[in-house]
Each structure stands twice: as structure tokens, then as C-alpha cells.
N, C-alpha and C positions, 0 to 999 in steps of 0.2 A: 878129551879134546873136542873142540868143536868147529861146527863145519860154518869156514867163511866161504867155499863156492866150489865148481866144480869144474873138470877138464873139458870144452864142450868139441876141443877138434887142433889139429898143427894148422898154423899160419903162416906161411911164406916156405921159405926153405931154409931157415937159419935158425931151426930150432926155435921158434916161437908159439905159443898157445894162445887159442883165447877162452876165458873164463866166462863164466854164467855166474856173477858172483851171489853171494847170501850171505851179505853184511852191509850196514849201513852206513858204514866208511868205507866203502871202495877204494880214493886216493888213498888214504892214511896206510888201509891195510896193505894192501898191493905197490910199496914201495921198495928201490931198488936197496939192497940190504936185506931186509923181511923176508921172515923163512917161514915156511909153511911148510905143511909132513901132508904125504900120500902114506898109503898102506899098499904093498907090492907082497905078491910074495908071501903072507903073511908077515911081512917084515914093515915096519913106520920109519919111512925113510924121509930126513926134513930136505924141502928143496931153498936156495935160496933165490931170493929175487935179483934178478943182473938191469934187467931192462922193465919198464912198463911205458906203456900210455894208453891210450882209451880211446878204442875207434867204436861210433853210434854207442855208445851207454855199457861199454862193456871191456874191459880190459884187456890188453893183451901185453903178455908178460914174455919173460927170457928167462933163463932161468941157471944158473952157474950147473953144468958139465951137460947141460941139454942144447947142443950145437948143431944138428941135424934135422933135416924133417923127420926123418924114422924115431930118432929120437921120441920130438916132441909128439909124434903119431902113438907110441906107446902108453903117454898121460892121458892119454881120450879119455873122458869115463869114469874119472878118477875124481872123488874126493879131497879137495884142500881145507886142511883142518890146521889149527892154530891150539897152541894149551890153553887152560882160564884166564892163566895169569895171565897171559899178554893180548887180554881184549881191552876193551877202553871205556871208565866207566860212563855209563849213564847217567841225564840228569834224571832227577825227580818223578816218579809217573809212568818210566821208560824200562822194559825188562826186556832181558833175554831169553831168548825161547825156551833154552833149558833150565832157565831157573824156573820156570810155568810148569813144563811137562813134569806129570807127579803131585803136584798141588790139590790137594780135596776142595773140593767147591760146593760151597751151601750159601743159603740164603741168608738175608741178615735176622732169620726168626728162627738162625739155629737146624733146617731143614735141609738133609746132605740130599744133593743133587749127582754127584759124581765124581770121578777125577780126570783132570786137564791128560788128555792122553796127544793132543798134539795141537801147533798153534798155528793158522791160516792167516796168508794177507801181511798185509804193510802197515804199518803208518796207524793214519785214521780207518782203514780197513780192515787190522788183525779182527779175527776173531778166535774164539778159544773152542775148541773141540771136545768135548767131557765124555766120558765114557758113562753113562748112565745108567739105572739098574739095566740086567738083562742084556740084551746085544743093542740097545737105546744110544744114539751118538748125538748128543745135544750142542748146538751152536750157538755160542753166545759173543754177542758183538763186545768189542772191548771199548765199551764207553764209558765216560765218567758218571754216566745216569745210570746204569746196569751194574757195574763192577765198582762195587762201592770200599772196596778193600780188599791189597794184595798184604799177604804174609808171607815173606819168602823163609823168614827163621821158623814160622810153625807151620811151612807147608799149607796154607789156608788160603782160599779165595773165596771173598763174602759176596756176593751179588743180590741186588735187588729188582729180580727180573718184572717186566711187563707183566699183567694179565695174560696170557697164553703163550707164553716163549717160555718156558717149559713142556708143554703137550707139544708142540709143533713136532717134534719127531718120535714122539710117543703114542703103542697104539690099542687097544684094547683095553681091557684093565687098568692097565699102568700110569694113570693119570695123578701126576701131582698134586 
């Protein structure tokens, strides 16, 4: 499953939440209909959506059997997660963080650099987190100048880093 956002607190007294979302369709996904799953318990329980709209940038939902504040007070905290299937595809250029996370990342001269252990930022901001030799956590901005090829079917990401964007968190020995 993956996570489109999170419980950040109850809103009013009629069972309402408001979300911190992490997805780039906020309306789409956060529609009345639309289920999404918490983990309680040990247990994945989907909740469905009754109500949304969006106060300052940020959703606030309802949610079918969650009618109370104590209720919606219990979701604080909580992870909303969605399955693959029902994300939305992507055009061209655009990936999802977990199809990154796992990905080996080398140069395009063949020179393995690390693997994508987590992905930072938005937009024209992501950057990719690698895990580098050693305890080394190398950042690499996701531009089309730097990341010159993603492979989601061979798990591969080729990049053509800068002159020093490789050392920059590297320290002794360990130089590229």
C-alpha cells in the first residue's frame, strides 16, 4: 500500500479530520466515495470518504462510521494509505516514490554510486537520497541534466553527475 497522507488532528465536533496530505492529487484522491485503509490494531481497516473540502491547502475529510470528535480524535497519527492499483498514472518523466526507493544508481560510465533508499521534495525539488558506500548518504537533485535515465523494470538509475556532487557527502578515503 502506499501512503497518500496522514491524520494530523479532529476538526469540529462531527467527526471530521484534517489531513497532511502526500499525493499530488489531493481533490482526486480525497473524494467523497474514496477509501483509504489505516492500520489499527494490527488490523487495515479501509475508511470511506462521506465528506471533503479543503480549508488553507489541506483537506478535511468525514469519513463513513467516524461521527464524533472522540472518534475522529482516535485517527490522529494515522497513516492513509491507498493499494497500487488505485493510484493514477503518471505522465512521462513523473515517478512514484516507491517505484525509486530500491533502484541502484550509477553513472552513465557504468560506476555504481549507491541505492535510492529514500526520495526528498516535490516537484522541481525532489531530490533522491542514495545510500552510498559505507554509512555515505548522497543527494542527488532530480534534474533532467543529472538523472539522465530512470529504469523502473531493471531497477537502474543512470546519472550524470557534476564535477563534485558525488564527494559532497563523502569523507576521507572514499572519494569517487
Amino acid at each position: 500500500m502506499v501512503l497518500v497522507g496522514r491524520v494530523a488532528r479532529a476538526q469540529g465536533h462531527r467527526g471530521q479530520v484534517i489531513v497532511d496530505p502526500a499525493t499530488d492529487f489531493p481533490e482526486e484522491r480525497y473524494k467523497p466515495g474514496g477509501v483509504v485503509y489505516i492500520r489499527r490494531n494490527a488490523m487495515v481497516d479501509p475508511l470511506v470518504i462521506t465528506g471533503a473540502r479543503f480549508h488553507r491547502g489541506r483537506p478535511v475529510l468525514s469519513f463513513e462510521g467516524v461521527e464524533t470528535m472522540n472518534a475522529a480524535e482516535d485517527l490522529a497519527g494515522h497513516e492513509l494509505r491507498v493499494t497500487v492499483e488505485a493510484l493514477h498514472p503518471l505522465p512521462p518523466g513523473r515517478f512514484y516514490e516507491h517505484d525509486l526507493v530500491g533502484c541502484a544508481v550509477e553513472t552513465t560510465e557504468g560506476f555504481p554510486v549507491g541505492v535510492v533508499s529514500k526520495v526528498e521534495g516535490g516537484g522541481a525539488g525532489s531530490r533522491l537520497i542514495v545510500q552510498g558506500r559505507g554509512a555515505n548518504e548522497i543527494l542527488i537533485p532530480m534534474t533532467d541534466a543529472i538523472v539522465v535515465g530512470v529504469h523502473l523494470a531493471a531497477r537502474r538509475i543512470l546519472i550524470q553527475p557534476p564535477d563534485g556532487l558525488l564527494d559532497v557527502n563523502v569523507t576521507g578515503k572514499q572519494r569517487f
